[in-house]
MOPAC internal coordinates of N, CA, C and O (Angstrom, degrees):
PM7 1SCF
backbone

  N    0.0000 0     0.00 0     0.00 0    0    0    0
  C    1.4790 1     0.00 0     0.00 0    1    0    0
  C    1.5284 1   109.45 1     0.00 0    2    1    0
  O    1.2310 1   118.68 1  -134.08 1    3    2    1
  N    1.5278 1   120.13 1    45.92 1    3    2    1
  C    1.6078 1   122.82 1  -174.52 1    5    3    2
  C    1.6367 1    88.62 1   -74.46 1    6    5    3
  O    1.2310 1   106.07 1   143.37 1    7    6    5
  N    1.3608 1   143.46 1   -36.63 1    7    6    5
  C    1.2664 1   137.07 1  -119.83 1    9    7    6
  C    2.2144 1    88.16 1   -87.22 1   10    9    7
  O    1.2310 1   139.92 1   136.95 1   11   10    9
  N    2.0553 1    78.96 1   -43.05 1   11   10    9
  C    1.8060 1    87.80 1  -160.30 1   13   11   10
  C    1.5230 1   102.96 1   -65.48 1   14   13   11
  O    1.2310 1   121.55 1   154.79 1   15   14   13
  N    1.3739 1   114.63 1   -25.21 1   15   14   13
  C    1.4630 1   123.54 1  -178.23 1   17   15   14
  C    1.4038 1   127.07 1   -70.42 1   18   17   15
  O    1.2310 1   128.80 1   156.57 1   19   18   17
  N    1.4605 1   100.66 1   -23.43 1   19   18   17
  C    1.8637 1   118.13 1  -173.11 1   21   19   18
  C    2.0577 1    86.81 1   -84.04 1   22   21   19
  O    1.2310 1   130.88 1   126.92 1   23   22   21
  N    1.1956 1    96.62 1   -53.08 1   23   22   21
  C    1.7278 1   108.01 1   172.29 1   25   23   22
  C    1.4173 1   112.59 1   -22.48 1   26   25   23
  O    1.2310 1   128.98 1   104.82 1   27   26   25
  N    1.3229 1   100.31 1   -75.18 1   27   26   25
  C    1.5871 1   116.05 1  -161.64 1   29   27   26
  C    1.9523 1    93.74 1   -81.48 1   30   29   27
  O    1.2310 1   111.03 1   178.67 1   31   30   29
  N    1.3805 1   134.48 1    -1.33 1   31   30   29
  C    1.3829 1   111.63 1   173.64 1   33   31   30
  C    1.6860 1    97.75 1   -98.29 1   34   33   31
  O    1.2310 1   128.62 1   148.57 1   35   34   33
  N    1.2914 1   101.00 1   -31.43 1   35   34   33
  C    1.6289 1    89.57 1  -178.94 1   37   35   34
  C    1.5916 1   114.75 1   -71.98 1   38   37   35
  O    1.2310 1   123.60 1   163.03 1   39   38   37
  N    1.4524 1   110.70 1   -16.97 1   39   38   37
  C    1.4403 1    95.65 1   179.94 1   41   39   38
  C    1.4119 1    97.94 1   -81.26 1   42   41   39
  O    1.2310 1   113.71 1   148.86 1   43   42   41
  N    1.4439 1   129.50 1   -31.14 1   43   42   41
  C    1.3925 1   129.82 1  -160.65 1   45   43   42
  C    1.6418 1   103.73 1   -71.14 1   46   45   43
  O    1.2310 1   125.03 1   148.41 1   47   46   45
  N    1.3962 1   107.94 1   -31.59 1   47   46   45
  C    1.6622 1   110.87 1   164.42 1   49   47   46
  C    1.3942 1   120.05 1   -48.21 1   50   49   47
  O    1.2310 1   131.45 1   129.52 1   51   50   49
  N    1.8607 1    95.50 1   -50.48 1   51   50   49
  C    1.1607 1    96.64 1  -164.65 1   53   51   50
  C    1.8012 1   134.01 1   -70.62 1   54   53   51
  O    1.2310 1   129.35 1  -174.50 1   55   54   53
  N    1.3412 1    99.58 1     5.50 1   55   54   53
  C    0.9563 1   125.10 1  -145.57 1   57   55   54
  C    1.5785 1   109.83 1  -110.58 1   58   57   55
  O    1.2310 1   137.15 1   151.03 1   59   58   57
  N    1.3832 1    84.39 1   -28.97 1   59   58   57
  C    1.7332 1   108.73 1   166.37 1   61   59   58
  C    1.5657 1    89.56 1    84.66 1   62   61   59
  O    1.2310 1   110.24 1  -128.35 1   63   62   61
  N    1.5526 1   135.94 1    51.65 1   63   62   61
  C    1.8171 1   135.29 1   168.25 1   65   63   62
  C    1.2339 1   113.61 1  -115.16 1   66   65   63
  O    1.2310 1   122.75 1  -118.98 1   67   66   65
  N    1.5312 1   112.35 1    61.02 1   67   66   65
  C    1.7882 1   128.16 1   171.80 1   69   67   66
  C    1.4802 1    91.32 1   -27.95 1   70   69   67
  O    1.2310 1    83.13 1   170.76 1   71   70   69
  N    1.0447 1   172.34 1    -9.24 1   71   70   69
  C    1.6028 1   124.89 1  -151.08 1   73   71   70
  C    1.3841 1   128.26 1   -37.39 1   74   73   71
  O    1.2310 1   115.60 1   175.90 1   75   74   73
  N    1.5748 1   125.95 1    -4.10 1   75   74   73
  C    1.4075 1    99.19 1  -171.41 1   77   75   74
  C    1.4211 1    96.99 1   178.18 1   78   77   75
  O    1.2310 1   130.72 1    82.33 1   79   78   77
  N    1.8051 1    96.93 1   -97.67 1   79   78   77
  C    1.2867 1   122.81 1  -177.41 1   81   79   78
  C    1.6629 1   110.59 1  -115.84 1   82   81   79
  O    1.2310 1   130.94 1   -18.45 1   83   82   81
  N    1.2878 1    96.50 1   161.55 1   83   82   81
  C    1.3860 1   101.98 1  -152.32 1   85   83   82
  C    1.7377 1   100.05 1   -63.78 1   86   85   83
  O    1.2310 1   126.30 1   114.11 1   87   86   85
  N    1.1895 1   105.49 1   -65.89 1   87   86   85
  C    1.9052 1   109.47 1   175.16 1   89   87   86
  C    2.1037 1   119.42 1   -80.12 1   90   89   87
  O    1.2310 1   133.50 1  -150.69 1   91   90   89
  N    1.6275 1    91.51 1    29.31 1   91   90   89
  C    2.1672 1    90.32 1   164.38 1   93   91   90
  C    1.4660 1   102.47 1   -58.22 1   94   93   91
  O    1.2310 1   119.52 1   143.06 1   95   94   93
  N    1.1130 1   118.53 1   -36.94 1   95   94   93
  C    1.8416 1    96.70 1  -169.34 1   97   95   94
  C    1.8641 1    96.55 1   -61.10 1   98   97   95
  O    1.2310 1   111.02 1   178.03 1   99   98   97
  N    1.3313 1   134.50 1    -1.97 1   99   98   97
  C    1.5453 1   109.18 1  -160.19 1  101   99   98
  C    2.2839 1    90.77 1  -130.71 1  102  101   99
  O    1.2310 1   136.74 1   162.46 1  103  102  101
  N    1.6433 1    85.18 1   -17.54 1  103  102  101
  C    1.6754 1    96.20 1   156.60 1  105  103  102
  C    1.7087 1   126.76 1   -61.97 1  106  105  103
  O    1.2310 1   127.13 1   113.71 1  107  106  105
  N    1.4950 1   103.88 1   -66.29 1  107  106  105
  C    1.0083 1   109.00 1  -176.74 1  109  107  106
  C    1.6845 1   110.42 1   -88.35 1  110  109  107
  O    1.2310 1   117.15 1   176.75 1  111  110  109
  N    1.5249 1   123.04 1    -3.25 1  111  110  109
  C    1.4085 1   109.09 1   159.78 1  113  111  110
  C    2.1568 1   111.94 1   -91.97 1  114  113  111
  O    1.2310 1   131.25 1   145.53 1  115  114  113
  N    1.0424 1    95.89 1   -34.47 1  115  114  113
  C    1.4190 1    86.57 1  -172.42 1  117  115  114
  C    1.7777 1   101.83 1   -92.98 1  118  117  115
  O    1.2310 1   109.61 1   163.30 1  119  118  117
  N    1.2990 1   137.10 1   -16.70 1  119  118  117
  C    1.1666 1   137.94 1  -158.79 1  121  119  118
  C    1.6099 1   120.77 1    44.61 1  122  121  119
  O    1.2310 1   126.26 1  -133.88 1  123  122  121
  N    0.8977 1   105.57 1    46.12 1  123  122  121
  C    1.4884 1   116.71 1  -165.41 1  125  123  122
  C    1.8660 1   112.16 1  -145.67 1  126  125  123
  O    1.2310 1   120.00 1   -41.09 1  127  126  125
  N    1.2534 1   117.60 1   138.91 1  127  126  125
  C    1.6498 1   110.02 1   161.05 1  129  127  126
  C    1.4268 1   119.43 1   -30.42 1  130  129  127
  O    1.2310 1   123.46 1   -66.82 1  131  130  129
  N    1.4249 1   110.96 1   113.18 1  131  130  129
  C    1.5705 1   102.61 1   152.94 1  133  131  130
  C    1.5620 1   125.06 1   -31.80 1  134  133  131
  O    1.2310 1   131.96 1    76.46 1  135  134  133
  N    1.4157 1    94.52 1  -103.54 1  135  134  133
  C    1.8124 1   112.12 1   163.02 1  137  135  134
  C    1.0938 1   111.73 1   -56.51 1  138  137  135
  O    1.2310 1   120.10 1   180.00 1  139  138  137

């Protein structure tokens, strides 16, 4: 599921919602390494 995760960071970019690190939406949903 890289595709839904690249999804939801670019919208989260787009959106201007720094929390942190660049891929937390795929951190704190999958708990696992992005890349």
């Amino acid at each position: 599921m890289v595709t839904l995760c690249v999804a939801k960071r670019t919208r989260s970019v787009q959106k201007g919602m720094r929390r942190g690190a660049p891929h937390d939406s795929c951190d704190y949903r999958s708990r696992a390494p992005a890349w």
